[in-house]
C-alpha positions as CSV (number, residue, x, y, z in Angstrom):
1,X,6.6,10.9,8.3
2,X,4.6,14.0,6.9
3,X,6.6,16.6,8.8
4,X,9.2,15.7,5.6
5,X,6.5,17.3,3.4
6,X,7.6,21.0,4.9
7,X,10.9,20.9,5.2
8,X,12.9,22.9,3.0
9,X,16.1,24.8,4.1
10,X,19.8,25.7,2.9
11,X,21.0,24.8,0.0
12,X,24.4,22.6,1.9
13,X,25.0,21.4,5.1
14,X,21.4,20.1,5.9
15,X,20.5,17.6,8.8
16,X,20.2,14.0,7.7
17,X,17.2,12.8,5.7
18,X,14.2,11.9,7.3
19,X,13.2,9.5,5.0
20,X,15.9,6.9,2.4
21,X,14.1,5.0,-0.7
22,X,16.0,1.7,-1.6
23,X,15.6,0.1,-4.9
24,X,17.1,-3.3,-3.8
25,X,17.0,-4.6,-7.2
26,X,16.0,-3.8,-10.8
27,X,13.4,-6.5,-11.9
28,X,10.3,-7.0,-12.0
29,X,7.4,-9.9,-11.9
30,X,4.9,-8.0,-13.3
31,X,4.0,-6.5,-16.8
32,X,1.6,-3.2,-15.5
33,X,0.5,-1.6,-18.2
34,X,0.7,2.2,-16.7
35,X,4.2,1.3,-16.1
36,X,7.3,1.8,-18.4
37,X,9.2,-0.9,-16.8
38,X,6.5,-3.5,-16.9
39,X,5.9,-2.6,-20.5
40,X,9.8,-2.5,-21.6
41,X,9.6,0.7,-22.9
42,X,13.2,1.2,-22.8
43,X,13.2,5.1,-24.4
44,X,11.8,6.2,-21.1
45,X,13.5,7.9,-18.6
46,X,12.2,6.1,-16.0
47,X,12.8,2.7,-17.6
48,X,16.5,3.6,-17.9
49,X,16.9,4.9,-14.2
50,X,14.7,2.0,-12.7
51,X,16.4,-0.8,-14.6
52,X,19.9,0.2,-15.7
53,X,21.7,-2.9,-17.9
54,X,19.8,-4.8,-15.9
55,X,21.7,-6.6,-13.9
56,X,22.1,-5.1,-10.2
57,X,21.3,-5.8,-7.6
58,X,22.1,-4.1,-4.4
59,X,25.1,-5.6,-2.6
60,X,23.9,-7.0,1.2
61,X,27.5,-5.6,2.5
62,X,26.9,-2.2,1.7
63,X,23.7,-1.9,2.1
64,X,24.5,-3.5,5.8
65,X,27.5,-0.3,5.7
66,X,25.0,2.2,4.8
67,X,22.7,1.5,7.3
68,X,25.1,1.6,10.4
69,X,26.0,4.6,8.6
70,X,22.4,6.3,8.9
71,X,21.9,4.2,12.7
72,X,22.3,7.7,14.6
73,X,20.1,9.7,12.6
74,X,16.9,7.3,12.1
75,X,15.2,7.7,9.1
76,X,12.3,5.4,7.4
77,X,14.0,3.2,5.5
78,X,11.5,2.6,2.3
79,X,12.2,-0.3,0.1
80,X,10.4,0.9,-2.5
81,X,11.7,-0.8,-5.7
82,X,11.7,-2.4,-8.0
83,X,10.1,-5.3,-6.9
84,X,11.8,-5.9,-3.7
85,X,9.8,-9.8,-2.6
86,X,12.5,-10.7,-5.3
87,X,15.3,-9.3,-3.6
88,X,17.0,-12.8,-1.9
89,X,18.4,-10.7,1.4
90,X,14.8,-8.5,1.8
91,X,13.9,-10.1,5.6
92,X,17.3,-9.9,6.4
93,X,17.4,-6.1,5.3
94,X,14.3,-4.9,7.2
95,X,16.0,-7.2,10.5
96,X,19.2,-4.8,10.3
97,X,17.3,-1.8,9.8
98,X,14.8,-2.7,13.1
99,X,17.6,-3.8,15.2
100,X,19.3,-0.5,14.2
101,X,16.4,1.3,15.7
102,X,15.2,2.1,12.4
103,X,11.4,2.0,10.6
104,X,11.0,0.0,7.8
105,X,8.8,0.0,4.9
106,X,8.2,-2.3,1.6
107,X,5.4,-1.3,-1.3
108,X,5.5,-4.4,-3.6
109,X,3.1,-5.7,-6.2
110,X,2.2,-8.4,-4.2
111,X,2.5,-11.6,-6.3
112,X,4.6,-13.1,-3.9
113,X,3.2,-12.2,-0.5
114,X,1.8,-15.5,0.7
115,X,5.4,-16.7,0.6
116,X,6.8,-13.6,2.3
117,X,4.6,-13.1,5.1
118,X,6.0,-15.2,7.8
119,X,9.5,-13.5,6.8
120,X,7.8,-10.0,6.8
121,X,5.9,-10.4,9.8
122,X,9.3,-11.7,11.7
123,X,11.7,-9.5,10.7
124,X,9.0,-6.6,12.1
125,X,7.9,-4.6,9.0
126,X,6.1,-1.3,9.9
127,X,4.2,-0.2,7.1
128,X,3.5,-2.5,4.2
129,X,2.7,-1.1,1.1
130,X,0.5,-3.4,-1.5
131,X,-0.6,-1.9,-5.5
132,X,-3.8,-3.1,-6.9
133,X,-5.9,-1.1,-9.4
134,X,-9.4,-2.8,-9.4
135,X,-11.2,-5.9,-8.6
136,X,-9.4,-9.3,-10.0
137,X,-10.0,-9.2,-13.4
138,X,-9.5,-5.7,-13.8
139,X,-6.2,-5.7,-11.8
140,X,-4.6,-8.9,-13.0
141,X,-5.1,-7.6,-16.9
142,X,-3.5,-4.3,-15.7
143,X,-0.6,-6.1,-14.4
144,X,-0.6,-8.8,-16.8
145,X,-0.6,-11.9,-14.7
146,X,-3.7,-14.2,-14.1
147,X,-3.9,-14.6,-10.6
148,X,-2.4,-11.6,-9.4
149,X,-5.4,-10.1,-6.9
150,X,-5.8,-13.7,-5.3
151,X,-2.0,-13.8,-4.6
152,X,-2.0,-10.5,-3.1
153,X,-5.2,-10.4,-1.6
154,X,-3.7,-14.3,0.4
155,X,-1.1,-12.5,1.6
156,X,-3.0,-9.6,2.8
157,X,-4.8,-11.8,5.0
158,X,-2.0,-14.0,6.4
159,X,-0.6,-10.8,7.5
160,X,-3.8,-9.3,8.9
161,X,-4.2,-13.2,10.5
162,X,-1.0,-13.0,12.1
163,X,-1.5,-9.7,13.8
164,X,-4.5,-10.2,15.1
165,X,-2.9,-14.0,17.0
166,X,-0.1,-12.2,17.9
167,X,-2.0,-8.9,19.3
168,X,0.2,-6.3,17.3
169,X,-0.7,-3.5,15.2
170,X,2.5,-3.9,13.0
171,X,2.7,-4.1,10.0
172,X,0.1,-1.9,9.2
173,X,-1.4,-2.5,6.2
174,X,-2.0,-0.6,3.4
175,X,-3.4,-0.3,-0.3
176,X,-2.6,2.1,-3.4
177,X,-4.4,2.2,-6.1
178,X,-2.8,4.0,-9.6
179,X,-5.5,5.6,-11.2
180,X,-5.7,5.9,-15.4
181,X,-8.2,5.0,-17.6
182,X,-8.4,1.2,-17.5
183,X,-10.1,1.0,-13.9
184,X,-11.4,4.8,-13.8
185,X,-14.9,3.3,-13.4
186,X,-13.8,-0.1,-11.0
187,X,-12.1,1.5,-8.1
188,X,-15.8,1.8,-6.2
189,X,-15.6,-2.0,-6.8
190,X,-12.2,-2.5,-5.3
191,X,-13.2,-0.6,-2.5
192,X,-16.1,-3.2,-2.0
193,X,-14.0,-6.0,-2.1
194,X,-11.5,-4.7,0.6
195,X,-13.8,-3.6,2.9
196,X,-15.5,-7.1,2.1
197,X,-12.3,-9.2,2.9
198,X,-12.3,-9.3,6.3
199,X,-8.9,-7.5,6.8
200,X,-7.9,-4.1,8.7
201,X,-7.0,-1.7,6.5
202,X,-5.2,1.6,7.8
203,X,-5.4,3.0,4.7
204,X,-6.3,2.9,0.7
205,X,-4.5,5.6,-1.3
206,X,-6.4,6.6,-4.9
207,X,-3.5,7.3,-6.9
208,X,-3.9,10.0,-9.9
209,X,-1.7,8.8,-12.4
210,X,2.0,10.7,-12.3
211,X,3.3,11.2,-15.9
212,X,5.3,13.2,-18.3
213,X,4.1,14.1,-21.5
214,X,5.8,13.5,-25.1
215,X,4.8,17.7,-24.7
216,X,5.9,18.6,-21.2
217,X,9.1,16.8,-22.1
218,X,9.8,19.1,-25.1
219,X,8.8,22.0,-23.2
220,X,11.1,21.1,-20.2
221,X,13.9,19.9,-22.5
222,X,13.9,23.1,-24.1
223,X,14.0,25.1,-20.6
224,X,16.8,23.0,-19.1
225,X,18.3,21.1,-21.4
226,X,21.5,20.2,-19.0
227,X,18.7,18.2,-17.4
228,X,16.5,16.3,-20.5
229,X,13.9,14.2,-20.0
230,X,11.5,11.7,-22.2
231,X,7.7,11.0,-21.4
232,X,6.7,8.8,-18.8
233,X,4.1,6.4,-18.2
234,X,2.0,7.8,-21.4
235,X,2.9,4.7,-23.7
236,X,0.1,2.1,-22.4
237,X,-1.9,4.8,-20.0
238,X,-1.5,8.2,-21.8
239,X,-3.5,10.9,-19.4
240,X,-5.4,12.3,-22.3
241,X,-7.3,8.7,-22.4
242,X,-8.6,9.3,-18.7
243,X,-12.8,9.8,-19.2
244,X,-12.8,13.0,-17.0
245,X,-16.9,12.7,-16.7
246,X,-16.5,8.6,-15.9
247,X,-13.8,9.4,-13.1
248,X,-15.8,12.3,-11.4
249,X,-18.5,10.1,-11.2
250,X,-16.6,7.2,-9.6
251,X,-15.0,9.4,-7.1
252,X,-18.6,10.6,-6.3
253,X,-19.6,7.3,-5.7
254,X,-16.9,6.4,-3.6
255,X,-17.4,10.0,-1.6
256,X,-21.2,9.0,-0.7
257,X,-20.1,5.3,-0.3
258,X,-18.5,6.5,3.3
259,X,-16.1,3.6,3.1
260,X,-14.8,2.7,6.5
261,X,-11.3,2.6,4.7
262,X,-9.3,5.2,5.6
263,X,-9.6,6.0,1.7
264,X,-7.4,9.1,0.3
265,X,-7.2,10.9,-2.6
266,X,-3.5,11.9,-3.9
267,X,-4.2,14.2,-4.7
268,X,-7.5,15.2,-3.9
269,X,-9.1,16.7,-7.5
270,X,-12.6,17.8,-6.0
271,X,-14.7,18.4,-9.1
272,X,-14.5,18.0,-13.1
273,X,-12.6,20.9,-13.2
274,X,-9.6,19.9,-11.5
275,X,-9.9,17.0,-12.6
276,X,-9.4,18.6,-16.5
277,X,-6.7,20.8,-15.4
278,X,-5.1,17.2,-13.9
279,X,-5.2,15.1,-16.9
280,X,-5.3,17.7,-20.3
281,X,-3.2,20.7,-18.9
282,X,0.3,19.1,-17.1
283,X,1.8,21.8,-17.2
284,X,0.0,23.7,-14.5
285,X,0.8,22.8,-11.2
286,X,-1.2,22.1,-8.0
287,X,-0.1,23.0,-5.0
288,X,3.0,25.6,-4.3
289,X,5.5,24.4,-7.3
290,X,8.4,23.1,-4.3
291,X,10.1,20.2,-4.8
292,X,11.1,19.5,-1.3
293,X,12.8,16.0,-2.2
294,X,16.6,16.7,-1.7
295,X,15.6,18.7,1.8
296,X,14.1,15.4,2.9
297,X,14.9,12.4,1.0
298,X,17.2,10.6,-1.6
299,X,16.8,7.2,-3.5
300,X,19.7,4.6,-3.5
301,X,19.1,2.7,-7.0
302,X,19.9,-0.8,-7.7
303,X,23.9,-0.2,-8.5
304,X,24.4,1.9,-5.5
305,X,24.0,5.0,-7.4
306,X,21.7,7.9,-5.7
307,X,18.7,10.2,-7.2
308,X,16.1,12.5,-5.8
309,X,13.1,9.9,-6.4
310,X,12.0,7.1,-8.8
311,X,11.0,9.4,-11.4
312,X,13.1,12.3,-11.1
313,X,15.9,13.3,-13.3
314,X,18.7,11.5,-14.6
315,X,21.0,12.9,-11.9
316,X,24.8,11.8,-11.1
317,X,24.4,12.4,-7.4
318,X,26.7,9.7,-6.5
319,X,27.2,6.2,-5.2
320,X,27.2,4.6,-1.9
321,X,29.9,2.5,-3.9
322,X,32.2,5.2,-3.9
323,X,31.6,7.8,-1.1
324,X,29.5,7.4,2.5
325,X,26.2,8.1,2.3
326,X,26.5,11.9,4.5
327,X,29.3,12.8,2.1
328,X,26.7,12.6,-1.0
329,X,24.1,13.9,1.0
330,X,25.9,17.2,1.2
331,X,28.1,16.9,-1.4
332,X,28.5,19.4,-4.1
333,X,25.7,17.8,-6.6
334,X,23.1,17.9,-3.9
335,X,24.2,21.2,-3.0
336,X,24.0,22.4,-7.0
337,X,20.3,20.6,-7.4
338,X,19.4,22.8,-4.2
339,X,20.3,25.6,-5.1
340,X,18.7,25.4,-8.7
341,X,15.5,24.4,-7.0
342,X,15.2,26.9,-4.7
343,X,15.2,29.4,-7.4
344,X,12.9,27.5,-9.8
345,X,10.6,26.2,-7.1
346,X,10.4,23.0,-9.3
347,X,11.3,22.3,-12.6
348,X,8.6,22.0,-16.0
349,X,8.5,18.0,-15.6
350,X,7.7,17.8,-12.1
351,X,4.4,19.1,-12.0
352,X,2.7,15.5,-11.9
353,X,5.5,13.9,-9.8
354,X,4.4,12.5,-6.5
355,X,6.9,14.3,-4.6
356,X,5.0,17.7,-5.7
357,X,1.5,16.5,-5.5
């Protein structure tokens, strides 16, 4: 999957993706407070591409089309979004995708797991991805429901149980952690507990927060304003709360810990300094300033409509409603966003976006 990290090309006519996110619906079970969907904070950018009116969800038939549609060409197929254990046709989805010859993924928040691992486990899942930010209490206030952890935590080991009695390595199992400044100082804990609980991990992700800021936002509206933006994710979590001495010292912990966890850092801030340049200065970037997204990758939201990622612009790519999936990938709004970012690299509000980092 990383090989998609380095591809970036012509601006038209590129080979198929290597990688397609699905947001197979556009609710959510949980309330995370580093979140703008969980918090309803409806100004956001992110809350209105995530969540839409509100009420989509992604129709089974044409996601079943699309997917015969990608069959020759074999990407992951990520369902990344926005919680999709609530999506009703999620087993049957990952199912078509296997038999199609297809990996799958999920990242969910968890909640339900113990009632979806059986399905998970049977429809073959690769790569399960699970979010939890600290040990229980910690985690269950960040995502505003009591009980949270245990639920996930359940499931996590029904899954590892079933792998083990079945002798498989699938799916493998993994954990990210979104860091801000409500569990800066209890991820060493988290890391206990995991390494504590008995299940396999192949690997715990440390999450810097991704954001926008209310000033990065001017700056880039200002820049491009054919493509505005709002803040992101600095409502509940706002980066400038992040104790930058508290966090280096937690990461140091972990670092001498030696964690038999498979633990990385995304990305990896080594010292206090980065760390600063991370959380009070957004607007430098890390890294080589390429968005590589539309080389490698597209999102299909909830109403069939298609962006670069979760948090990227507000962008009228198309629809799988409308047009095949190939015909959007090269049509001329992908070819327009490729050409603009191979002359800008990336644009002012991407400097914190995962895709970048």
């Amino acid at each position: 999957m990383r090989r998609a990290l380095y591809r970036f090309g012509s601006s038209w006519k590129m080979p198929p993706p290597l990688r397609v996110f699905i947001n197979l619906n556009n609710n959510c079970n949980a309330k995370c407070q580093m979140c703008d969907v969980g918090q309803g904070n409806e100004n956001s950018l992110f809350y209105r591409t995530m969540v839409q009116d509100g009420s989509h969800g992604l129709s089974p038939d044409k996601l079943e089309e699309m997917l015969a549609e990608l069959t020759p060409f074999k990407p992951l197929i990520a369902f990344n979004g926005v919680e999709p254990t609530l999506y009703k046709g999620l087993a049957v989805a990952i199912k078509s995708a296997k038999n199609k010859g297809m990996a799958t993924q999920v990242t969910t928040n968890g909640i339900l797991l113990p009632k979806l691992a059986d399905d998970l486990f049977d429809a073959g899942t690769d790569t399960l991805w699970v979010s939890l930010d600290g040990p229980p209490e910690t985690h269950d206030a960040i995502r505003g429901i009591p009980g949270a952890f245990n639920k996930a935590m359940e499931g996590l080991k029904e899954l590892h149980s079933k792998k083990s009695r079945a002798g498989v390595k699938k799916p493998s199992l993994n954990i990210v952690s979104t860091i801000f400044h409500l569990n800066q100082s209890a991820i060493y804990q988290l890391l206990e507990i995991l390494q504590k609980s008995g299940v396999l991990f192949d690997e715990v992700m440390l999450q810097h927060l991704q954001f926008i800021t209310p000033h990065q936002a001017s700056a880039h509206n200002r820049d491009f304003p054919d493509v505005p933006v709002t803040a992101i994710s600095t409502a509940s979590s706002h980066p400038a709360s992040v104790d930058i001495n508290a966090l280096y010292q937690e990461k140091r912990k972990i670092d001498a810990a030696g964690f038999g966890l498979n633990v990385r850092w995304k990305p990896h801030l080594k010292d206090i300094s980065e760390m600063e340049r991370y959380y009070r200065h957004p607007e430098i970037f890390f890294g080589d300033k390429k968005c590589r997204v539309f080389w490698n990758e597209l999102q299909i939201l909830a109403d069939g409509s298609v962006t670069g990622s979760q948090r990227c612009f507000s962008l009228k790519l198309g629809n799988i409603n409308e047009k095949p999936f190939m015909e959007i990938w090269n049509g001329p709004e992908m070819v327009r966003w490729r050409t603009l970012l191979k002359q800008e690299g990336a644009l002012p509000a991407c400097s914190r976006c995962c895709s970048i980092l």
